[in-house]
C-alpha positions in Angstrom: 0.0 0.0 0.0 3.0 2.4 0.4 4.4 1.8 -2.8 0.8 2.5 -4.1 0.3 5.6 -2.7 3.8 6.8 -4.0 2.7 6.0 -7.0 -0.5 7.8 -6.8 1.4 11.1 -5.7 3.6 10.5 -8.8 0.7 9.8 -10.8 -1.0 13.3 -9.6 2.6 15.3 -10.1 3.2 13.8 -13.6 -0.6 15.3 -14.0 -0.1 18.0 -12.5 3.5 18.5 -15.0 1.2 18.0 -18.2 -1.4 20.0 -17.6 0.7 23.1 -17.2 2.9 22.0 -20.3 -0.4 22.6 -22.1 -1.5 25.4 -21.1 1.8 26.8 -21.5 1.7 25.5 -24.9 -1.6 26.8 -25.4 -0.4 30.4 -24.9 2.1 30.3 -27.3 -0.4 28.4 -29.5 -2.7 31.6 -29.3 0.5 33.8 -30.1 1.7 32.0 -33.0 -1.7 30.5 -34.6 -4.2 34.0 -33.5 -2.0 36.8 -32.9 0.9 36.8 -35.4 -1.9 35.3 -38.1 -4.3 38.0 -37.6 -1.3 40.4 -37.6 0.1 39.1 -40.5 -3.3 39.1 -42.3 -3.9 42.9 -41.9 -0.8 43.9 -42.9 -1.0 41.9 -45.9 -4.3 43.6 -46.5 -2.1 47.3 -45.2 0.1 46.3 -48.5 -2.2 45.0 -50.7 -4.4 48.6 -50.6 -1.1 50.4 -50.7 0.0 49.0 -53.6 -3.4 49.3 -55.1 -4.3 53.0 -54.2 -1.1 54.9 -53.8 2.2 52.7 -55.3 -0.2 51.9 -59.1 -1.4 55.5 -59.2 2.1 56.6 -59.0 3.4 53.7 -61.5 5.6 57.2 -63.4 7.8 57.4 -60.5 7.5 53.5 -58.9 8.9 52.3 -61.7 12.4 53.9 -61.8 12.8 52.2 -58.5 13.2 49.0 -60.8 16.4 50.5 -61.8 17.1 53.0 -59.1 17.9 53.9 -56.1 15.6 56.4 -53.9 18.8 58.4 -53.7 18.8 59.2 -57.7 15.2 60.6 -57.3 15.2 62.8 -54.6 15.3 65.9 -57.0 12.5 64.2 -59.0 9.2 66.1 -58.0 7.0 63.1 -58.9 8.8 60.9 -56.6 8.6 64.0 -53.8 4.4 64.0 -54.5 4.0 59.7 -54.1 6.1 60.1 -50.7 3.9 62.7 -50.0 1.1 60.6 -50.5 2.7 57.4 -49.0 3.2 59.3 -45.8 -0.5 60.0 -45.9 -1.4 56.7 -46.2 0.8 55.4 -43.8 -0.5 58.3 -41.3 -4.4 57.5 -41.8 -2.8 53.9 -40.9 -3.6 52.3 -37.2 -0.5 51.0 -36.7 2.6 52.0 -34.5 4.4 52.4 -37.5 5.5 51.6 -41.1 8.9 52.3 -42.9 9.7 51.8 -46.9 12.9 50.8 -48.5 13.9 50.5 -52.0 15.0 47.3 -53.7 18.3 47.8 -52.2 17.3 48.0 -48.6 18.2 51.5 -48.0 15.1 53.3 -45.8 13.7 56.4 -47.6 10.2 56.3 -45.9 9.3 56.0 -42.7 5.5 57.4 -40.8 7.0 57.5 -37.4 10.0 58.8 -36.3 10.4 54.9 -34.1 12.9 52.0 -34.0 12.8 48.8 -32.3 15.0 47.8 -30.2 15.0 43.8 -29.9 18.0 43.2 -28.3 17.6 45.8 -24.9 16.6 43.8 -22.1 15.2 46.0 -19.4 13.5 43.7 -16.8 11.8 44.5 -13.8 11.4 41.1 -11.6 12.9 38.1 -12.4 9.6 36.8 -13.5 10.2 38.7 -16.6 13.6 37.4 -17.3 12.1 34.0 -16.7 9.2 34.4 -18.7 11.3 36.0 -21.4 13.9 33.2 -21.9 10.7 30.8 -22.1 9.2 33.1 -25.2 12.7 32.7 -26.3 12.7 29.4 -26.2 9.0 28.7 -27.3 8.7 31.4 -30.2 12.0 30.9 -31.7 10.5 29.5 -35.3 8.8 33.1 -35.4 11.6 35.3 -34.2 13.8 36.4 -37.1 16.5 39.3 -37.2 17.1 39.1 -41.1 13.3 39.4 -42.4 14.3 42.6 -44.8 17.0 40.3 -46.3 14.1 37.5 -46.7 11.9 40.3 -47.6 14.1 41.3 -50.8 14.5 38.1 -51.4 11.1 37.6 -52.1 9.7 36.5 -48.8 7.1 38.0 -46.8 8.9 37.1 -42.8 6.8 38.1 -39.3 8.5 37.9 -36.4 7.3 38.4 -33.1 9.4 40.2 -30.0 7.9 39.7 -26.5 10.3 42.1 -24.5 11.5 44.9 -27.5 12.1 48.1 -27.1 10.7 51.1 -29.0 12.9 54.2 -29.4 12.2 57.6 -30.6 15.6 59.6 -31.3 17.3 57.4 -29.5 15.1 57.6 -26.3 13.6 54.3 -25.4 9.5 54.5 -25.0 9.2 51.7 -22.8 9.2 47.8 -23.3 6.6 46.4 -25.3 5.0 43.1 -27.5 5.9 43.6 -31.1 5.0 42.1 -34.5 7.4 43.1 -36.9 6.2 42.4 -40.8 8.5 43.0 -43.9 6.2 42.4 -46.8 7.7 42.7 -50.2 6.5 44.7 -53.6 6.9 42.9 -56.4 6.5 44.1 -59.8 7.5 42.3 -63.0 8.6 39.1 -60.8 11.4 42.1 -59.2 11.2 43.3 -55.5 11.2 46.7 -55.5 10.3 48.0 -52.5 9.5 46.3 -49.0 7.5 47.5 -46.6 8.2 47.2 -43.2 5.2 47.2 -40.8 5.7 47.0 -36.6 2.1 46.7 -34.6 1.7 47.1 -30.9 0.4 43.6 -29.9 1.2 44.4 -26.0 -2.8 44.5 -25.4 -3.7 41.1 -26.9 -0.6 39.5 -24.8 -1.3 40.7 -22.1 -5.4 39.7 -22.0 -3.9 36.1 -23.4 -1.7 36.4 -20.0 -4.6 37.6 -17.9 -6.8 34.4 -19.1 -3.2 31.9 -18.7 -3.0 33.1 -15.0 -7.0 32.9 -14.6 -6.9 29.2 -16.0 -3.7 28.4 -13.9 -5.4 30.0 -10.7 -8.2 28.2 -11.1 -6.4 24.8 -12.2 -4.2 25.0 -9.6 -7.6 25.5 -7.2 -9.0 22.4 -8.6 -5.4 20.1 -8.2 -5.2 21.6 -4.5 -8.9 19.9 -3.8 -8.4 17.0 -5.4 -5.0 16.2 -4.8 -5.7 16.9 -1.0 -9.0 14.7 -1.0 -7.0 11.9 -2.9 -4.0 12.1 0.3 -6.7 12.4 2.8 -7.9 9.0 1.1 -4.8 7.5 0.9 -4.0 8.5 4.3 -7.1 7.2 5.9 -6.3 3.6 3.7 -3.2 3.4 4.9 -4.3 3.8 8.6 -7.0 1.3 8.2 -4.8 -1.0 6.3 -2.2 -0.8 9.5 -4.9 -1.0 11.7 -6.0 -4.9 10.1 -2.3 -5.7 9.8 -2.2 -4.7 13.4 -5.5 -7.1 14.3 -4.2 -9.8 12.1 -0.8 -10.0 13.9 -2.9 -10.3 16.8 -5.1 -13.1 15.6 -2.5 -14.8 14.4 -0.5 -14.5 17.7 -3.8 -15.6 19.6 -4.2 -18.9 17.1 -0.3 -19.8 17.7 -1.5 -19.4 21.5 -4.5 -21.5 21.0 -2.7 -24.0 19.0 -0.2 -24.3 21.4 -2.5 -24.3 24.5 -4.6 -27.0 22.7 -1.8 -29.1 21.8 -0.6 -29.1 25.7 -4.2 -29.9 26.6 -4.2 -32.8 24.7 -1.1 -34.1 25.6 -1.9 -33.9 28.9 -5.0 -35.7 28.3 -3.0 -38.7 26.1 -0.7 -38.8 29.3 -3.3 -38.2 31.8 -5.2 -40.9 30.2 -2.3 -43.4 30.2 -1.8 -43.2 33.7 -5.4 -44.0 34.5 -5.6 -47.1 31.9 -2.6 -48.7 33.7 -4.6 -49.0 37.3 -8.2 -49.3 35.6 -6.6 -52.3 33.6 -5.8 -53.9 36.9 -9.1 -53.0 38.7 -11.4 -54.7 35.8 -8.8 -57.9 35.2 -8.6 -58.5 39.2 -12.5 -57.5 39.4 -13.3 -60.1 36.4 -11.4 -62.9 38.3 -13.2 -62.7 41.4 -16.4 -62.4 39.6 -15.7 -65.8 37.7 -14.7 -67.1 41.1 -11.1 -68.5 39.8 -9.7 -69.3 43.0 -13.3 -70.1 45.0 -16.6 -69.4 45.5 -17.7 -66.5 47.3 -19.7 -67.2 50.1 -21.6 -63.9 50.4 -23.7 -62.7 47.3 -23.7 -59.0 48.4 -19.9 -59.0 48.3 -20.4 -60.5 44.7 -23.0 -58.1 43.6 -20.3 -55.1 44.9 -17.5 -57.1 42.6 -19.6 -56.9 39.8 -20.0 -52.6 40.4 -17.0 -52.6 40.6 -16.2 -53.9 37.2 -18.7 -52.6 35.6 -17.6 -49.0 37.0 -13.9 -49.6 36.3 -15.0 -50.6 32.4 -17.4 -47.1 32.2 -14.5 -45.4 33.4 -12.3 -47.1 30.6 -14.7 -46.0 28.2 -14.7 -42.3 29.1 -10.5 -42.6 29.2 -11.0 -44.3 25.4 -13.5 -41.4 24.6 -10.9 -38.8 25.8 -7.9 -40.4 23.8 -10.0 -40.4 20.9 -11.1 -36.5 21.2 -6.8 -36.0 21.8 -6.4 -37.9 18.5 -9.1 -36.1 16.8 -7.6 -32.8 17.9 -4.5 -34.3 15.8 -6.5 -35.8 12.9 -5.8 -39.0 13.7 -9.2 -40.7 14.9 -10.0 -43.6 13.2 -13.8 -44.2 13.1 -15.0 -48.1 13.2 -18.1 -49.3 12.6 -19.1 -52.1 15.5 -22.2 -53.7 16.9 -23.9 -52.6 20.0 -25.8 -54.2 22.5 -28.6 -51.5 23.6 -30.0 -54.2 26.4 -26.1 -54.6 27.9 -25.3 -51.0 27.2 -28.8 -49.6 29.5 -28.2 -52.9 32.1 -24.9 -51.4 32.4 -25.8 -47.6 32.7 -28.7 -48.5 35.3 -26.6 -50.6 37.5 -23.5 -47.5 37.3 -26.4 -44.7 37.9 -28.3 -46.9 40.1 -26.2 -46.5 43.7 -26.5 -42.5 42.9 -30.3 -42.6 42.4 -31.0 -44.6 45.8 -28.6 -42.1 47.4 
């Protein structure tokens, strides 16, 4: 029963282990597969209407940045009017902010005057440094620190930051959740532009964290109940369990002591009986000889009437020894039983003539 109720404490640990695995899985789950997809989505959609309503409108200027660099058209007042109007899209734009660069990487566009800052750690408990080497650890697949190389390649790349840090001229804003998109223009099978798109996600983290420590709260409520019911079980088992170990040791203690006190009763009663056959054999041989009158008569029939008692008490009390042997050899499983014929009439003659002296009395 001890081993078992190790094993049921393991069991409930090991439960215990997997359940907040998942739900730590679960968070990162929602950031991946809700988060960085419905990020990722709208700024798709951010580039898709961009392209559609300002870059094709302006198709004069965007297409000397097939060739180009932004630098060779800064004197070019049609490429000063689209980032005018860029810079108006991008302002009429929800989002913390969005930067343009030119096929060759090189930043000529930018809404907000912001940087991130991925590699500051500013932590204020180490809770946070804990729970941001787990991101680390869990979001690594969606963390990237080349996505405007992949992204003039010809590869849209998201990458989420947990613990970033935003900076306006230089200045640090404050520590915050980040999404950072690079989606690339293509035109004629060429990237020429990417655009480079960073939203605020520090809201939606932190109500997925909110609902986490609401599920672990109450999780961890449930285990408590459970996992105390399950030891006050196991405890109450266990003590009833010694208790019948206990009885049983004393049962089997009292049937050794029986055993042994019935074994010494009847040997006693094999050597008790002995002793009496021995001077009971004499009695009823001597009694039967002057009874058959072996050596001469008797002259006085009252003295043979007592000789006759005599023997007939002596062979009673033989019987009763023989009955007690056969009880000791019963005790030991070693009785015998014959089959024999009796003689009711001698049998009652003999009883009335033992009981007879007693009942006159």
């Amino acid at each position: 029963m001890i081993q078992n109720k190790h094993v049921i404490r393991l069991s409930f640990i090991g439960l215990f282990m997997t359940i907040m695995a998942y739900i730590i899985l679960y968070r990162y789950f929602m950031i991946e597969n809700i988060v960085l997809a419905q990020v990722s989505d709208s700024n798709n959609h951010i580039a898709e209407i961009y392209y559609n309503e300002v870059w094709q409108k302006s198709k004069d200027v965007t297409d000397k940045l097939k060739t180009q660099r932004y630098t060779d058209l800064l004197s070019d007042q049609d490429f000063i009017k689209f980032a005018g109007e860029s810079l108006k899209f991008f302002q009429n734009i929800n989002i913390t902010a969005i930067s343009l660069y030119d096929g060759y990487g090189d930043a000529f566009l930018a809404a907000n005057d912001l940087e991130i800052d991925s590699t500051a750690r500013v932590f204020k408990n180490v809770y946070d440094e804990i729970s941001y080497n787990v991101d680390g650890f869990f979001l690594k697949d969606v963390i990237s620190y080349t996505g405007l190389e992949d992204a003039l390649a010809g590869s849209s790349n998201y990458s989420i930051f947990v613990n970033a840090t935003l900076k306006s001229n230089t200045e640090a804003i404050s520590q915050r959740a980040l999404v950072v998109s690079y989606v690339p223009i293509i035109v004629d099978f060429k990237v020429v532009a990417v655009m480079e798109l960073i939203t605020d996600v520090t809201d939606q983290l932190y109500k997925i964290g909110i609902l986490e420590h609401k599920v672990i709260v109450t999780f961890l409520a449930v285990f408590a109940i459970f996992f105390a019911i399950v030891m006050y079980n196991t405890q109450y088992a266990q003590k009833v369990i010694n208790q019948q170990v206990q009885i049983n040791q004393l049962l089997g203690e009292e049937k050794n002591r029986a055993e042994g006190n019935a074994k010494a009763q009847t040997e006693f009663l094999a050597n008790v009986s002995h002793e009496l056959r021995t001077p009971l054999n004499a009695i009823i041989g001597f009694s039967e000889m002057l009874m058959s009158e072996t050596y001469g008569p008797i002259a006085n029939k009252q003295y043979k009437e007592y000789i006759c008692d005599i023997n007939n008490s002596g062979v009673h009390l033989l019987t009763i020894i023989n009955d007690i042997l056969d009880l000791s050899k019963a005790s030991a499983d070693k009785l015998h039983v014959d089959n024999i014929e009796v003689d009711l009439n001698k049998t009652a003659s003999a009883s009335m003539r033992f009981v007879k002296p007693r009942a006159i009395f």
